[in-house]
Structure formats: structure tokens, C-alpha cells
C-alpha positions as CSV (number, residue, x, y, z in Angstrom):
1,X,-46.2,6.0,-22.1
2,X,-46.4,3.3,-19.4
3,X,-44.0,1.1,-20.6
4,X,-41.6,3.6,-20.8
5,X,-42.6,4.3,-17.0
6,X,-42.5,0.8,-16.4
7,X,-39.2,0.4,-17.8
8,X,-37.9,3.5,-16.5
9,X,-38.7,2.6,-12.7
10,X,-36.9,-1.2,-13.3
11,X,-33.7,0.2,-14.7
12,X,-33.8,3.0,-11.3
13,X,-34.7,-0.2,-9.2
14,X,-32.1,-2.5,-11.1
15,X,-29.5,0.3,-11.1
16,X,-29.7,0.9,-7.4
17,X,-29.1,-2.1,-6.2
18,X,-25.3,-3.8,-6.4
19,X,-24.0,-6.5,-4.7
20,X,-21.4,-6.3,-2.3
21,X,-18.5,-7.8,-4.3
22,X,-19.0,-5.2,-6.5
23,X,-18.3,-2.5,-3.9
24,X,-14.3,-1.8,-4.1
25,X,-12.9,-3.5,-1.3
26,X,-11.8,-1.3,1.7
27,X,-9.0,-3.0,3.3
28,X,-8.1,-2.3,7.3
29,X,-4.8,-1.9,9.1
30,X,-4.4,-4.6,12.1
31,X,-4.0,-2.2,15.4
32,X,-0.5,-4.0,15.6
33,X,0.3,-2.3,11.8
34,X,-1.4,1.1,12.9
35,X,1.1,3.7,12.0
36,X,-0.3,6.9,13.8
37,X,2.2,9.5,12.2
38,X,1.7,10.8,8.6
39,X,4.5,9.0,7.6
40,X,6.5,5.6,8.8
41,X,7.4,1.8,9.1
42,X,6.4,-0.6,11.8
43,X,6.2,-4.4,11.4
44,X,3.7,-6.4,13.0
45,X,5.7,-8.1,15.8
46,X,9.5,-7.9,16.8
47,X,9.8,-11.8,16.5
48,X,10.1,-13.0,13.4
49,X,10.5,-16.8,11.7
50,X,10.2,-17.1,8.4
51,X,8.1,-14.0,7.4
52,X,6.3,-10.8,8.5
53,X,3.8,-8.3,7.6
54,X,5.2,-4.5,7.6
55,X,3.2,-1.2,7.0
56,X,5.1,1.7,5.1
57,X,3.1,4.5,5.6
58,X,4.0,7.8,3.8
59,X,2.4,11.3,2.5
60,X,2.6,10.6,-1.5
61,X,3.0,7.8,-3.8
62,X,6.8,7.0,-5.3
63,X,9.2,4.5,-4.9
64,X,11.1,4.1,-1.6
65,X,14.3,1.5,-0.7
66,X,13.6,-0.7,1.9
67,X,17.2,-2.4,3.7
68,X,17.8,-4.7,6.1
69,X,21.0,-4.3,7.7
70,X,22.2,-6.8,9.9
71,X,24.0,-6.4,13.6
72,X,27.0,-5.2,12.2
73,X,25.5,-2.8,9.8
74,X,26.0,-4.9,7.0
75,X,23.4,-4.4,3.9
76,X,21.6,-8.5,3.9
77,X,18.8,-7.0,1.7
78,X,17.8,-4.5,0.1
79,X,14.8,-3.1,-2.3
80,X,12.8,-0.5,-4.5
81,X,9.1,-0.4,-4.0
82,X,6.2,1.7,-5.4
83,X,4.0,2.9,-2.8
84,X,0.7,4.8,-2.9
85,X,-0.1,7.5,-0.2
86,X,-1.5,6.0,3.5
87,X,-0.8,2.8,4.7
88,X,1.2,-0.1,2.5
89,X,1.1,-3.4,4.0
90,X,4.1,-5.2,2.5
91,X,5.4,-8.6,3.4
92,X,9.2,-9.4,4.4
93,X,10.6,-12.6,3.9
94,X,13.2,-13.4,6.3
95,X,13.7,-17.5,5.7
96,X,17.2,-17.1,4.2
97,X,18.4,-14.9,7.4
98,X,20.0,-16.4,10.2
99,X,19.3,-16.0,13.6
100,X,20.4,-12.6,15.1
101,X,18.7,-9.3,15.4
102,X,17.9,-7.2,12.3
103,X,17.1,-3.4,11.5
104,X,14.6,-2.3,8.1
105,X,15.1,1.2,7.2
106,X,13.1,3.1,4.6
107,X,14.4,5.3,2.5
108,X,13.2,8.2,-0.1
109,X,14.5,8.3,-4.0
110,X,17.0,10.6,-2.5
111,X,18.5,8.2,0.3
112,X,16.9,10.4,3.3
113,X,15.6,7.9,6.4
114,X,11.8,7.8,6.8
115,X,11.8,5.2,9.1
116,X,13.5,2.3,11.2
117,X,12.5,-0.9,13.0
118,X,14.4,-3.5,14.6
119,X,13.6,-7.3,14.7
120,X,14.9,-10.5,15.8
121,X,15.0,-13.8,13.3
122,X,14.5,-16.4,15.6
123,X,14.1,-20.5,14.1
């Protein structure tokens, strides 16, 4: 009876304690990604070289279209994404771009705007 005791007590004590890294990791938004609405884009700064970190925050998980349109409202880029609900940090690559001044939209599955943002591609 006291080895099972004994045994019992290490496998609680065991058990109980985890490391860290086994903990799933909880990942936070930069203040300059915060997105206080339920649902939204915002990139991390207006000033962009040759890439830049962009929350998409929205209410449920699906796929949404993310364009870039350039000054004249020309489609440079476009894409389909799967997002979960919350915050989505995504990352825009914006080395093949010229300099000039861009807009991101993001779109629904059913075309409707979510949200818009404006940057500049600077060298």
C-alpha cells in the first residue's frame, strides 16, 4: 500500500509540473498593430522599404482577399488568405513595388470592404 502511495504522490508531483516550452505560446500584438475595433487592417508603419508587418483583425475565421492597388487604382497585387478570428499578423512584401504611395484593402469571400490602409514605398 505505500508504494502505490509513493507512486501515486510522484506521478501528482511529476504531472504538475511542465516546463514552459510546453505551455502553447501566447503571442502579443505590437501597440503599433493594435486594432481596437472587432474587425480591421492596420500595418505597422505608413513607410515602407522592402517589407511590412500588417494585422487583419476580423470576427470569424475564412478566407479574405487582400489588394494592393496602386495611385491610380490599378490592382499591383492581390491575394486569398485563411484567417482565424482576432488578430492575424501577416507580412507584405513590397520589394518589387516602385516608389509611390499604395492602398491594401481587405476584402470578404463576397468582395465587401473590411478595411483600408494607405502606404508609401519609399527606397
Amino acid at each position: 500500500m505505500k508504494k502505490v502511495l509513493i507512486v501515486s504522490i510522484g506521478l501528482i508531483i511529476l504531472g504538475g509540473c511542465t516546463k514552459d516550452d510546453m505551455l502553447p505560446e501566447i503571442k502579443q500584438v505590437k501597440p503599433e498593430l493594435t486594432i481596437s475595433t472587432l474587425s480591421g487592417i492596420k500595418l505597422e508603419t505608413p513607410f515602407v522599404t522592402s517589407e511590412v508587418a500588417m494585422n487583419v483583425k476580423l470576427e470569424s475565421a475564412g478566407t479574405v482577399t487582400i489588394k494592393i492597388t496602386d495611385i491610380s487604382n490599378r490592382v499591383v497585387s492581390k491575394e486569398q488568405v485563411e484567417v482565424k478570428s482576432g488578430d492575424n499578423i501577416l507580412k507584405v512584401y513590397t520589394s518589387a513595388l516602385p516608389a509611390s504611395a499604395y492602398r491594401v484593402g481587405l476584402y470578404d469571400s463576397n468582395n465587401n470592404l473590411i478595411g483600408i490602409t494607405d502606404f508609401n514605398k519609399i527606397n
